[in-house]
LUMMIKE-254234 format. One record per residue: x, y, z of N, C-alpha, C, O in turn. Coordinates in steps of 0.001 Angstrom, whole numbers, plus 500000, padded with zeros to 6 digits. Atoms other than C-alpha are relative to their C-alpha. Example, Ala and Ser with C-alpha at 12.3 -4.5 7.8 and 13.67 -1.06 7.14 Angstrom:
<atoms>
n_u, n_v, n_w, ca_u, ca_v, ca_w, c_u, c_v, c_w, o_u, o_v, o_w
500890, 498810, 500000, 512300, 495500, 507800, 500900, 501200, 500000, 501936, 501181, 500665
499180, 498810, 499940, 513670, 498940, 507140, 499230, 501090, 500730, 499739, 502198, 500899
</atoms>
This chain:
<atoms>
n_u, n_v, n_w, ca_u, ca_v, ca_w, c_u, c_v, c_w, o_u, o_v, o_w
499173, 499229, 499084, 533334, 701898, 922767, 501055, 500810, 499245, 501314, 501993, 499470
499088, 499159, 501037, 535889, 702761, 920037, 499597, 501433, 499545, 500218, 502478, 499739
500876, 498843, 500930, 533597, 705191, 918094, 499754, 500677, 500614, 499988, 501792, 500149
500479, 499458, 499331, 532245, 706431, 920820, 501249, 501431, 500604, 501079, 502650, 500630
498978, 499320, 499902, 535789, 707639, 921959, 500718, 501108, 498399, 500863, 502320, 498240
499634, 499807, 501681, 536962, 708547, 918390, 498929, 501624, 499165, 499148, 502458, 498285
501055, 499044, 500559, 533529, 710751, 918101, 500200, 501066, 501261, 499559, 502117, 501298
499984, 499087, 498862, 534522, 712422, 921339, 501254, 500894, 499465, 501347, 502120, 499393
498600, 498987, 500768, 538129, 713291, 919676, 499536, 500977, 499069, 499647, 502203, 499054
500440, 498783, 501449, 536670, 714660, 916510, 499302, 500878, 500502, 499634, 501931, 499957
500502, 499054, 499209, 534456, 716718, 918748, 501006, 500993, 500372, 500807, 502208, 500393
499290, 498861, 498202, 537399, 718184, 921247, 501025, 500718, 498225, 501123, 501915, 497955
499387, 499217, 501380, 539620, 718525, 917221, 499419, 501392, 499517, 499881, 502533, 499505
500840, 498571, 500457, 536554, 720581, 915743, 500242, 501477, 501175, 500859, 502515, 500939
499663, 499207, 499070, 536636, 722580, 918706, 501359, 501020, 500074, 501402, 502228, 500310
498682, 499351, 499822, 540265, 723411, 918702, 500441, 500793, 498956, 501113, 501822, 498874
499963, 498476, 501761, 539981, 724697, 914822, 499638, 500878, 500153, 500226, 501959, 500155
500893, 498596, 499370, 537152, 726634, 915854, 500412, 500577, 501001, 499259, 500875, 501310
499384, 499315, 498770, 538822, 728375, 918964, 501474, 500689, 499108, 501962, 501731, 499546
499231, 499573, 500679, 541776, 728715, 915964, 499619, 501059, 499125, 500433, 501879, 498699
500935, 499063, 501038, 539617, 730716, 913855, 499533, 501222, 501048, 499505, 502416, 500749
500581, 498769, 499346, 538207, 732589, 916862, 501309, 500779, 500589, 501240, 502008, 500611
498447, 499169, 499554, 541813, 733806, 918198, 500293, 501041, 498688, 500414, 502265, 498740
499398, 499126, 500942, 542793, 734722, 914592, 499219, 500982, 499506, 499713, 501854, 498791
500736, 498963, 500726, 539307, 736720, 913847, 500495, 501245, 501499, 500273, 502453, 501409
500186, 498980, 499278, 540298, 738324, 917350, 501443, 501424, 499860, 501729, 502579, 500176
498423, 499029, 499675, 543926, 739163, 916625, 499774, 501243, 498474, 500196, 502399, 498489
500513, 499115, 500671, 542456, 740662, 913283, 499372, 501653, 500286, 499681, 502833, 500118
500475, 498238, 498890, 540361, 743290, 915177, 500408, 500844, 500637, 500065, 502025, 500667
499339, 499162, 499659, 542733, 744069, 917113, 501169, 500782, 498871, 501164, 502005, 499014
499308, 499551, 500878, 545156, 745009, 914489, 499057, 501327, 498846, 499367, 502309, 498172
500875, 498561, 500630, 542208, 747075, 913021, 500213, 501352, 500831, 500835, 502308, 500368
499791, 499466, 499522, 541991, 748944, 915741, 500891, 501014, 500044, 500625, 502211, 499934
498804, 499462, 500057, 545372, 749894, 915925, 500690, 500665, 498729, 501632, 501455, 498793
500516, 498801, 501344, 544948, 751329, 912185, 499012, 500513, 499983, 498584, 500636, 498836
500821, 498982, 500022, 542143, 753483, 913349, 498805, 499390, 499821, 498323, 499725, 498739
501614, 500688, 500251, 538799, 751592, 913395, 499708, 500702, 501347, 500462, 501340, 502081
500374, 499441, 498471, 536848, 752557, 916380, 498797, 499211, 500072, 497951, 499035, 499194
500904, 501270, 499049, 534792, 750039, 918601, 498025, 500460, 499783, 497381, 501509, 499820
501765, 499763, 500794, 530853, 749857, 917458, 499155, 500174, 501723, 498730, 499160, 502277
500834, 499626, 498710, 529073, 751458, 920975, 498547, 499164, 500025, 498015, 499125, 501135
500714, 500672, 500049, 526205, 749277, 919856, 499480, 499149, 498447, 499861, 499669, 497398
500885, 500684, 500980, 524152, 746769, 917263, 501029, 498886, 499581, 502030, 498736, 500281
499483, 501534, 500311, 525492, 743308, 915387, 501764, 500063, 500523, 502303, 499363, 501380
498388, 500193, 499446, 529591, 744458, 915463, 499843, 500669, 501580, 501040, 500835, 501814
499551, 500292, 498216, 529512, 745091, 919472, 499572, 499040, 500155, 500483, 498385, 500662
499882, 501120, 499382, 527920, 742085, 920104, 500385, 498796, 499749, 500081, 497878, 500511
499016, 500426, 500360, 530382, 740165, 917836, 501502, 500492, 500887, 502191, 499578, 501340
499174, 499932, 499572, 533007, 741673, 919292, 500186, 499600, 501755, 501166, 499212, 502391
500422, 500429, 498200, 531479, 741115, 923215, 500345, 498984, 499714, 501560, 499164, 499789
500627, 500986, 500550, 531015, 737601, 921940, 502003, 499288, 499947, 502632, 498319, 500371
498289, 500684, 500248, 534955, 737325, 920925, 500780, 499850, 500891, 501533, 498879, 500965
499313, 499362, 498693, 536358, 739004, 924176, 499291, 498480, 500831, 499894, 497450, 501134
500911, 500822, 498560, 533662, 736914, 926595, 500756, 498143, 499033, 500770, 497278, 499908
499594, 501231, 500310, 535133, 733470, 924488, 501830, 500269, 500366, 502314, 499437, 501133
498545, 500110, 500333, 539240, 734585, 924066, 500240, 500449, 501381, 501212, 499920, 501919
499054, 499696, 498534, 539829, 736109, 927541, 500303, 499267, 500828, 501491, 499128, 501120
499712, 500893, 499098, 539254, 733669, 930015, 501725, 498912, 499359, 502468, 498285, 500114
498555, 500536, 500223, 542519, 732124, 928207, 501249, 500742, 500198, 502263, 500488, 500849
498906, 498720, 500293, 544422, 735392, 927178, 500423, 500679, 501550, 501578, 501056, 501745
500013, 499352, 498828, 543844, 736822, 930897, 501399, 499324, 500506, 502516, 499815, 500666
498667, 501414, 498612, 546321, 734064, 932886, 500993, 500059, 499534, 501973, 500078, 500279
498543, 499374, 500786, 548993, 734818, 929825, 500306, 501060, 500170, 501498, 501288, 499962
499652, 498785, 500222, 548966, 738004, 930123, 500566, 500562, 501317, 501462, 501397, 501437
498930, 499991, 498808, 549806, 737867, 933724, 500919, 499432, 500077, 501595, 499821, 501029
498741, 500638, 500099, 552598, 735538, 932929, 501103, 500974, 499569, 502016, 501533, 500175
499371, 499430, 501312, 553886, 737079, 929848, 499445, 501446, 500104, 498246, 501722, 500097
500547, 499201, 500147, 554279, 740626, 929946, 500069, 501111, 498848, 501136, 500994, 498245
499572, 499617, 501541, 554005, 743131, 926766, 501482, 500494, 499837, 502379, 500732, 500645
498452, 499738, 500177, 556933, 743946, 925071, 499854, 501333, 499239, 498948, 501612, 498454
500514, 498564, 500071, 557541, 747661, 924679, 501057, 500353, 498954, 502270, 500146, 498903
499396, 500188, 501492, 558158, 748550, 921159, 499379, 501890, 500058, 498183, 502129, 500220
500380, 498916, 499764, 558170, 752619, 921298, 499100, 500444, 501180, 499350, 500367, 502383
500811, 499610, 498730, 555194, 754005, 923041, 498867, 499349, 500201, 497916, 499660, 500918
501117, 500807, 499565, 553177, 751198, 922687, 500595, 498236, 500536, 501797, 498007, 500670
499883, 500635, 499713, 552872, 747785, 923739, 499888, 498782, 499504, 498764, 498637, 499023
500329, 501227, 501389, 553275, 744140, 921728, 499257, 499059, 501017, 500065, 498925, 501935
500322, 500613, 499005, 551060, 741855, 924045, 500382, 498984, 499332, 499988, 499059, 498168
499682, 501534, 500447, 552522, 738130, 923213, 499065, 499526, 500283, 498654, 499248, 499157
500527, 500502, 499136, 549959, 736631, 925345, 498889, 498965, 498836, 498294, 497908, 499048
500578, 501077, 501492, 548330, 735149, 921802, 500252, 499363, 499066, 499596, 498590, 498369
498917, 500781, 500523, 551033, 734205, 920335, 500192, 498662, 500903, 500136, 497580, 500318
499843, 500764, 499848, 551604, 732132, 922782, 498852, 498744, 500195, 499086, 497538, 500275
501728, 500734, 499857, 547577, 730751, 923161, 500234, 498970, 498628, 500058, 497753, 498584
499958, 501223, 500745, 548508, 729818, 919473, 500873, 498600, 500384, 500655, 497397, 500528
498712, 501629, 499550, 551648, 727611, 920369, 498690, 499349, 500299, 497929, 498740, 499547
500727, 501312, 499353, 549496, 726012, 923024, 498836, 499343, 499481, 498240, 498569, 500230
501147, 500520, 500415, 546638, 725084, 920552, 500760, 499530, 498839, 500555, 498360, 498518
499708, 501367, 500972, 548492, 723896, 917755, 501172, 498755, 500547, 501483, 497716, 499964
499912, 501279, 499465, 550230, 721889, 920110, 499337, 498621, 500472, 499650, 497484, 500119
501472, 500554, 500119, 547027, 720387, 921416, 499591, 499518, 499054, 498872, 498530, 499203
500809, 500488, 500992, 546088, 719900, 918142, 501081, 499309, 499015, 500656, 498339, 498389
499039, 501347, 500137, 549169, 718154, 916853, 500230, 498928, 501129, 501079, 498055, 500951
500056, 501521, 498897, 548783, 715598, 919962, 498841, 499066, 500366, 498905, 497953, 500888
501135, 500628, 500200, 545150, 714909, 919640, 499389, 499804, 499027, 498377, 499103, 499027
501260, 500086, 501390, 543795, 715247, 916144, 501068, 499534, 499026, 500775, 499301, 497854
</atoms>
């Protein structure tokens, strides 16, 4: 029963790295972007990037109606992943 629990933690841990890794490859991209990259209309990078969006939004969405950007000239700083990290390395300093 121990192990069993114990193998369920190290499961939900891995998980929470990996979801750490996928935030930071997303906040990467975006920061490309915003030095001039331009979005791949099709083949491997769009459906990496579909792939990042269809995993990070369903979180980022519900922050972003909380938290709204912060207006730095004529653009916009969205926090809304900043704070996704907090709430995952909190998570992950209370379970792993």
């Amino acid at each position: 029963m121990i192990s069993a629990s114990n193998a369920a933690l190290n499961v939900v841990c891995w998980l929470l790295t990996a979801y750490f890794y996928i935030l930071l490859a997303q906040v990467i991209l975006s920061w490309a972007f915003v030095l001039g990259m331009r979005r791949p209309y099709a083949g491997p990078g769009r459906v990496i990037m579909d792939a990042l969006d269809a995993v990070t939004e369903p979180v980022l969405r519900p922050l972003r109606a909380l938290i709204p950007p912060v207006r730095i000239g004529g653009m916009g700083l969205d926090l809304s992943i900043l704070v996704a990290f907090v709430i995952l390395a909190v998570l992950q300093r209370a379970l792993c």
